[in-house]
C-alpha positions in Angstrom: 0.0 0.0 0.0 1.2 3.6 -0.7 1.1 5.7 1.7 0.6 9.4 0.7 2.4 12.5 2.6 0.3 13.8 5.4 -1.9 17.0 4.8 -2.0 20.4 6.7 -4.3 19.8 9.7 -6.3 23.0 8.3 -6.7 21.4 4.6 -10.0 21.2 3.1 -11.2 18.1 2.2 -10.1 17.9 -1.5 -6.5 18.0 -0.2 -6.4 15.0 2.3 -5.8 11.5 1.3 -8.0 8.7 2.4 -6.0 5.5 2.9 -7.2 2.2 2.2 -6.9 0.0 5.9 -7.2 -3.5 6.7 -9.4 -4.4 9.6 -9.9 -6.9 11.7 -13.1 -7.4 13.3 -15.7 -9.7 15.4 -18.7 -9.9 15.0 -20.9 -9.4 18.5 -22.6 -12.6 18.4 -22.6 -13.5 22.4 -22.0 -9.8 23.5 -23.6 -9.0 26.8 -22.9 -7.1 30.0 -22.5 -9.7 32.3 -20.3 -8.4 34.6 -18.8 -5.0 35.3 -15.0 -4.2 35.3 -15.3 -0.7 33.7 -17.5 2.5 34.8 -19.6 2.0 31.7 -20.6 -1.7 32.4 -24.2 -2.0 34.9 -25.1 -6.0 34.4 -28.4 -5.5 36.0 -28.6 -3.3 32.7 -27.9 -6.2 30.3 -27.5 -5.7 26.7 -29.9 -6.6 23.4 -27.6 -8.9 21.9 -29.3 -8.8 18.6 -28.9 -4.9 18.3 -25.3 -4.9 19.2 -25.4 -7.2 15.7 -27.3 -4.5 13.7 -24.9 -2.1 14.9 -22.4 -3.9 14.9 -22.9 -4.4 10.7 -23.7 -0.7 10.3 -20.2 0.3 11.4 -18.4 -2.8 9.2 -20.6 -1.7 6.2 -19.5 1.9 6.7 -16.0 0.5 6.4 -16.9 -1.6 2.8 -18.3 1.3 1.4 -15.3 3.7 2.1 -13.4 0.9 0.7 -11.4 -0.6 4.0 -11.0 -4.6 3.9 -12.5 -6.2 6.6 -11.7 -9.6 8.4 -13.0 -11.8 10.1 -12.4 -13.4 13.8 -14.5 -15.8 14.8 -16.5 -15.2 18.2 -16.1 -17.3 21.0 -19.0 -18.3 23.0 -18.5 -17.2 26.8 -16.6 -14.5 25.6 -19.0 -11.6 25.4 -16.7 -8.8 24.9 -14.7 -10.4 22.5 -16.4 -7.8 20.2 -13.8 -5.4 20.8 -11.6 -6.7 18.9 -8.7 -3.9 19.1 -7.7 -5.0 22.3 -6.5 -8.4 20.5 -2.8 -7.0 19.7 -0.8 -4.2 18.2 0.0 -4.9 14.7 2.8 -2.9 12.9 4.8 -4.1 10.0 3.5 -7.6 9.9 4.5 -8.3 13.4 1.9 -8.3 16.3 2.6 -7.5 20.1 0.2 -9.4 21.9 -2.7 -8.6 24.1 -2.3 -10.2 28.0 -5.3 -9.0 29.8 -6.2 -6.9 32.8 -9.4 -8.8 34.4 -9.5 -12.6 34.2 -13.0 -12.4 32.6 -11.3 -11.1 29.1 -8.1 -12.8 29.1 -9.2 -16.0 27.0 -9.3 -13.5 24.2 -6.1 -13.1 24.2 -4.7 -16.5 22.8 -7.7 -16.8 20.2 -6.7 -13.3 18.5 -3.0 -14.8 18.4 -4.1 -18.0 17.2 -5.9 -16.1 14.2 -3.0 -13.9 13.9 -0.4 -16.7 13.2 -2.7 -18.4 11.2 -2.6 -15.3 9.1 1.1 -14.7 8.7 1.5 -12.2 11.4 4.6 -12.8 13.5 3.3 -12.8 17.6 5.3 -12.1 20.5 3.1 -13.4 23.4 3.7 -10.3 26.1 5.5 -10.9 29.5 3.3 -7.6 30.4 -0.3 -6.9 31.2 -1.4 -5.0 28.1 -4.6 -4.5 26.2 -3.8 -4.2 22.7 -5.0 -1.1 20.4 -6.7 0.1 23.1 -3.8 1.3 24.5 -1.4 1.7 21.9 -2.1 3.8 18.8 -0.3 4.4 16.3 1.0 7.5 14.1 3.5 7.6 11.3 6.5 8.6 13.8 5.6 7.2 17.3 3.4 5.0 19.0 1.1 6.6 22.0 0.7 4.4 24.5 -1.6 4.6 27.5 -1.2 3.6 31.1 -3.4 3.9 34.8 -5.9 1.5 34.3 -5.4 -1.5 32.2 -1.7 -1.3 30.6 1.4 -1.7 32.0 4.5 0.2 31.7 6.8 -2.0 31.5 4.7 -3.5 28.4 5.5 -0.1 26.4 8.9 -1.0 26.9 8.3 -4.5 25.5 5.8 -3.5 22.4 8.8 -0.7 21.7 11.6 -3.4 21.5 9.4 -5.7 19.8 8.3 -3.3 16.6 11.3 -0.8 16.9 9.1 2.5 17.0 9.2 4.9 19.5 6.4 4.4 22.2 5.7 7.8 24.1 4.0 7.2 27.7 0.6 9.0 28.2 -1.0 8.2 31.8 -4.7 7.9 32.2 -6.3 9.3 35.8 -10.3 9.5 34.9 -11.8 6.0 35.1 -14.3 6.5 32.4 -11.6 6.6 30.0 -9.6 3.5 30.9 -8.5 2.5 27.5 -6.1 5.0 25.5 -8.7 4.9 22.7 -11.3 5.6 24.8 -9.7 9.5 25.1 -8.0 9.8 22.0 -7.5 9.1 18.2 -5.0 9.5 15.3 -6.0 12.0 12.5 -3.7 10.5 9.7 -0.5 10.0 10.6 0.7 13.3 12.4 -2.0 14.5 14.1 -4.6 14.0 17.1 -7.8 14.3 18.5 -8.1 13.9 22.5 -10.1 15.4 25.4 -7.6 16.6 27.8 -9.7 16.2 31.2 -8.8 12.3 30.8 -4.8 12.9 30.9 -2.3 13.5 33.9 -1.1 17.1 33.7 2.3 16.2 32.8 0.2 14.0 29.7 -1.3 17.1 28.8 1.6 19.3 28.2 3.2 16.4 26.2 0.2 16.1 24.1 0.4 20.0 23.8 4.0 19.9 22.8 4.0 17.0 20.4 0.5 18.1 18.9 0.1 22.0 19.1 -2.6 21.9 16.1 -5.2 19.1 18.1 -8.3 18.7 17.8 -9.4 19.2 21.3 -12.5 17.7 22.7 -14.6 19.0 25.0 -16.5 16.8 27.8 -19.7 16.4 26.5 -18.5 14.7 23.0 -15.9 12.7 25.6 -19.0 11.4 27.5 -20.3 9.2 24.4 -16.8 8.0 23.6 -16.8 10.5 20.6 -12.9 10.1 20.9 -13.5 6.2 20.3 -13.5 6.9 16.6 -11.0 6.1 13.4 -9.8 8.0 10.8 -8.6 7.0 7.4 -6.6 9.8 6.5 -9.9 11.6 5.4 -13.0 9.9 6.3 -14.0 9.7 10.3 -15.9 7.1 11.8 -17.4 8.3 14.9 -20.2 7.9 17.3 -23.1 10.2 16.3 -23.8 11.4 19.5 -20.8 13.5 19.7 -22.3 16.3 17.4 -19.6 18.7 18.8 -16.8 16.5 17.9 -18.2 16.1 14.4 -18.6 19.7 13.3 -15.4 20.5 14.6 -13.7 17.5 12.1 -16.1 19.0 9.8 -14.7 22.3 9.6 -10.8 21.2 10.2 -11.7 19.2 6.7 -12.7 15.7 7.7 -15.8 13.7 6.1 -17.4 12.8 9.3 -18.9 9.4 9.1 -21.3 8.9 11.9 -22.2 5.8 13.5 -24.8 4.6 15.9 -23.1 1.6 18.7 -24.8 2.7 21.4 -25.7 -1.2 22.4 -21.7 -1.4 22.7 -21.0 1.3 24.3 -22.7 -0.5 27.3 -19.7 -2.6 28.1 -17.6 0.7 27.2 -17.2 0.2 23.4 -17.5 2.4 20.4 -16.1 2.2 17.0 -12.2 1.8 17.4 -12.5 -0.4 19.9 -14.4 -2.9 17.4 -11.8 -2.4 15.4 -8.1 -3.9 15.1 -6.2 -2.6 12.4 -3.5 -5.1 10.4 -0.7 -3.4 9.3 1.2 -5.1 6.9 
């Protein structure tokens, strides 16, 4: 795939290249909300299984028609959350850091998104280091972001950087709702960011400021529906369609919004990138 040079964060539209991504997904066949090890998750709630499907096939359609390829895991009964599939691994240059999960109710995940990885050529390291895949680590052209303070270890930025030989910068989570990296922030292209500050340490902040002076910034309210949870193509953004904030903004900084409606997901904490692991060749 050729990869064409980054735009001007203020470009219009005509001037920013959509890239063509290859996604791996699952489709939510035994989601529920069964238990709770996130603010988002209520079991006494439950979840509709069979809308989480619907859903679910609205946001994969939305990636066929911008013309993404899209895999396919298969679920695993028992595993309701295996949905979210970005947690299964980081995958860079063919090679996939593996996921080694936080709570014991996710962590058979972990060896089933390896398995399918192997099967398909990737090369896995199987982490020494608790870490939750994509939804921690997220990658730009020059440096991986990498989150920590609820689910990921340290240590395990240490080990994805020695593993894929990019630079991992260190960006520590402190509000609970946003326990995942992607849950507070996303990649627009491959040199800029979106992210809502009030889920970052203060010292998190001023590196985001430094390393990303020309942001998006997010306020809370588009935060609060996991409008951050989104993924960008280049051009295209597929986000949540409740963050109406968020989406003008990318609008008038010269994104194609592409809204989406998961709300069944985002039950269990889940919106758009986190059904979504991409496989970089």
């Amino acid at each position: 795939m050729s990869v064409m040079p980054a735009t001007e964060p203020g470009s219009p539209p005509s001037e920013r290249t959509a890239l063509r991504r290859r996604f791996l997904m699952c489709r939510p066949e035994h989601f529920d909300v069964a238990y709770a090890i996130n603010p988002w998750m209520d079991p006494e709630q439950g979840a509709d299984a069979g809308r989480a499907v619907r859903q679910w096939e609205s946001l994969r359609d939305a990636y066929l028609s911008l013309g993404h390829e899209v895999h396919l895991i298969d679920p695993v009964e028992g595993l309701p959350d295996m949905v979210f599939a970005a947690n299964g691994a980081l995958v860079v240059g063919g090679r996939a850091y593996g996921a080694r999960f936080a709570h014991e109710e996710r962590r058979a995940e972990a060896p089933a998104y390896a398995a399918w990885l192997k099967d398909h050529g990737f090369e896995v390291l199987e982490p020494l280091y608790t870490n939750e895949g994509e939804g921690d680590f997220l990658v730009l052209d020059d440096m991986i972001l990498a989150g920590t303070g609820f689910r990921t270890e340290i240590a395990a930025h240490q080990e994805a950087q020695e593993f894929l030989g990019r630079p991992v910068v260190t960006l520590r989570l402190v509000d609970p709702r946003f326990y995942h990296l992607d849950t507070a922030l996303f990649p627009l292209g491959g040199d800029n960011v979106a992210y809502y500050p009030g889920a970052f340490s203060p010292g998190s902040r001023a590196v985001l400021e430094r390393l990303f002076p020309d942001a998006v910034v997010a306020g809370e309210e588009d935060a609060a529906v996991l409008g951050l949870n989104s993924v960008c193509d280049g051009r295209n953004v597929v986000v949540n369609e409740e963050a109406t904030g968020l989406i003008a903004t990318l609008r008038d900084r010269g994104f194609t919004p592409v809204p989406v409606d998961l709300s069944e997901l985002r039950k269990a904490g889940g919106g758009p990138k986190c059904c979504t692991l991409e496989l970089r060749a």
